[in-house]
C-alpha positions in Angstrom: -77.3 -38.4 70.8 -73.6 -38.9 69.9 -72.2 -37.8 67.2 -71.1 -41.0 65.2 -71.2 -41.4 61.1 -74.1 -43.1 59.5 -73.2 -46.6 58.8 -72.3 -47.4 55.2 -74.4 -49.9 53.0 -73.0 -52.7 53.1 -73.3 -56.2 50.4 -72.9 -59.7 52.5 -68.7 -59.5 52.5 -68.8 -56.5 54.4 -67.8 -54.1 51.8 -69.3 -50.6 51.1 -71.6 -50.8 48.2 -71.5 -47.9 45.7 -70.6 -44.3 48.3 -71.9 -41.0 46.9 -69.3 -38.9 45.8 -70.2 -36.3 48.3 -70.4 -38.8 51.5 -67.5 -37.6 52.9 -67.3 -34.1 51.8 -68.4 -31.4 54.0 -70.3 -28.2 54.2 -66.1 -26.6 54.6 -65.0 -28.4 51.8 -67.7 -27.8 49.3 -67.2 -23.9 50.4 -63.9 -24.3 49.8 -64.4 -25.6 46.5 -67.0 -22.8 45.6 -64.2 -20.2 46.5 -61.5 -22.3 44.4 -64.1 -22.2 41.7 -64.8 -18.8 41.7 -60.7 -17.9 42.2 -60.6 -20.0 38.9 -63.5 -18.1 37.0 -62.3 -14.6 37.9 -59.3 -15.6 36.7 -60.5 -16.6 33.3 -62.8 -14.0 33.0 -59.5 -11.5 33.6 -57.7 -13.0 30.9 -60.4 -13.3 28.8 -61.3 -9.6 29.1 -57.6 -8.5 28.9 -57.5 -10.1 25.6 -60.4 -8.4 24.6 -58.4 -5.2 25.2 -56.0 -5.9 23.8 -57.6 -6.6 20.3 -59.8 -4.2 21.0 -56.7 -1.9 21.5 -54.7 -3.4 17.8 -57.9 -2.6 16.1 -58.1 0.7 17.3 -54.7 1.8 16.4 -55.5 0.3 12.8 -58.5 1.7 12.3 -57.2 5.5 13.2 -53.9 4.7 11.1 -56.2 4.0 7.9 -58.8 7.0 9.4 -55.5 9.6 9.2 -54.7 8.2 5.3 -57.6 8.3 4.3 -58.4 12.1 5.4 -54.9 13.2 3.7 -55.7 11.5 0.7 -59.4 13.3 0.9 -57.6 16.5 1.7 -55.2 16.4 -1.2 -58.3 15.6 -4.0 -60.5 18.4 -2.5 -57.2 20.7 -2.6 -57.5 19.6 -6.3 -60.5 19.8 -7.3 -60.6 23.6 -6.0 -57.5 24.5 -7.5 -58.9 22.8 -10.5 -62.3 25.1 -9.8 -59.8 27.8 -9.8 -58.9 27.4 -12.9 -60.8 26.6 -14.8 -63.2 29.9 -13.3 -60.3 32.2 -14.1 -60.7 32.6 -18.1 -64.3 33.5 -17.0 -63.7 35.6 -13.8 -60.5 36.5 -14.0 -58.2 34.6 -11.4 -58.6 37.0 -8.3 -62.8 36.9 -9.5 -62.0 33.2 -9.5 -60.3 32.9 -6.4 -62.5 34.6 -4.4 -65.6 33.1 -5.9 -64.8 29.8 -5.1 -63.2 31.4 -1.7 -66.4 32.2 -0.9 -68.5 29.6 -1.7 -66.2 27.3 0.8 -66.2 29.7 3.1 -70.4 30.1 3.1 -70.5 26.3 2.8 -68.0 25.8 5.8 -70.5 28.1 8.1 -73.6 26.7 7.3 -71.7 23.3 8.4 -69.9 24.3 11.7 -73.7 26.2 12.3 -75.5 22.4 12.1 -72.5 21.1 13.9 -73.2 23.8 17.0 -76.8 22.9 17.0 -76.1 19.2 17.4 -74.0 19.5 19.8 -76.3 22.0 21.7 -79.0 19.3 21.5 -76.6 16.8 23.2 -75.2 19.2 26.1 -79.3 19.9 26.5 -79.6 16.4 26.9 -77.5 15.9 29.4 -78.7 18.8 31.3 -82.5 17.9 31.2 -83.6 20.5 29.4 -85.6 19.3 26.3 -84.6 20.2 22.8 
């Protein structure tokens, strides 16, 4: 057997009739093409997700920003309100009784809070660890 190419179809002038698109394309070029095409998507697919970090980034910033704001202007009412506690306690308590009352009830408050904090993150370092909760 010799390696020839198939004779084309041919009409009555002597013309090829209607050739596939892929009759003279070979297994080479159609790998070629698959690695061209995949050079192309990976490319995309970098800029795509390099925009995504980048937004992702902007967002970030803005959402911190607007996170630190908000926490001063949180800080500066609760300042408020316990100086306001203060007094308004002191005609009652006197201001040191005052003072110390409400003192202590931040203080007691602020224990009982960093206590449930500990045992949640307890839970999640036993998690982690596999011991169960």
């Amino acid at each position: 057997m010799q390696d020839e190419p198939l004779p084309h179809a041919q009409d009555g002038d002597g013309e090829p009739v209607g050739e596939s698109p892929r009759s003279g394309s070979s297994l080479t070029d159609d790998l070629v093409a698959l690695l061209d095409d995949g050079k192309t998507y990976l490319e995309a697919e970098k800029a795509y997700q390099k925009s995504r970090a980048i937004y992702a980034a902007h967002e970030s910033k803005s959402g911190i920003i607007h996170g630190l704001i908000a926490f001063a202007l949180i800080h500066t009412a609760l300042i408020g309100l316990v100086v306001g506690a203060v007094i308004a306690l002191a005609p009652i308590l006197t201001i040191w009784g005052a003072t110390a009352l409400v003192a202590g009830v931040l203080l007691i408050a602020g224990v009982v809070i960093a206590r449930k904090a500990l045992a949640h993150f307890r839970d999640v370092g036993s998690s982690f660890t596999g011991d169960g909760p």
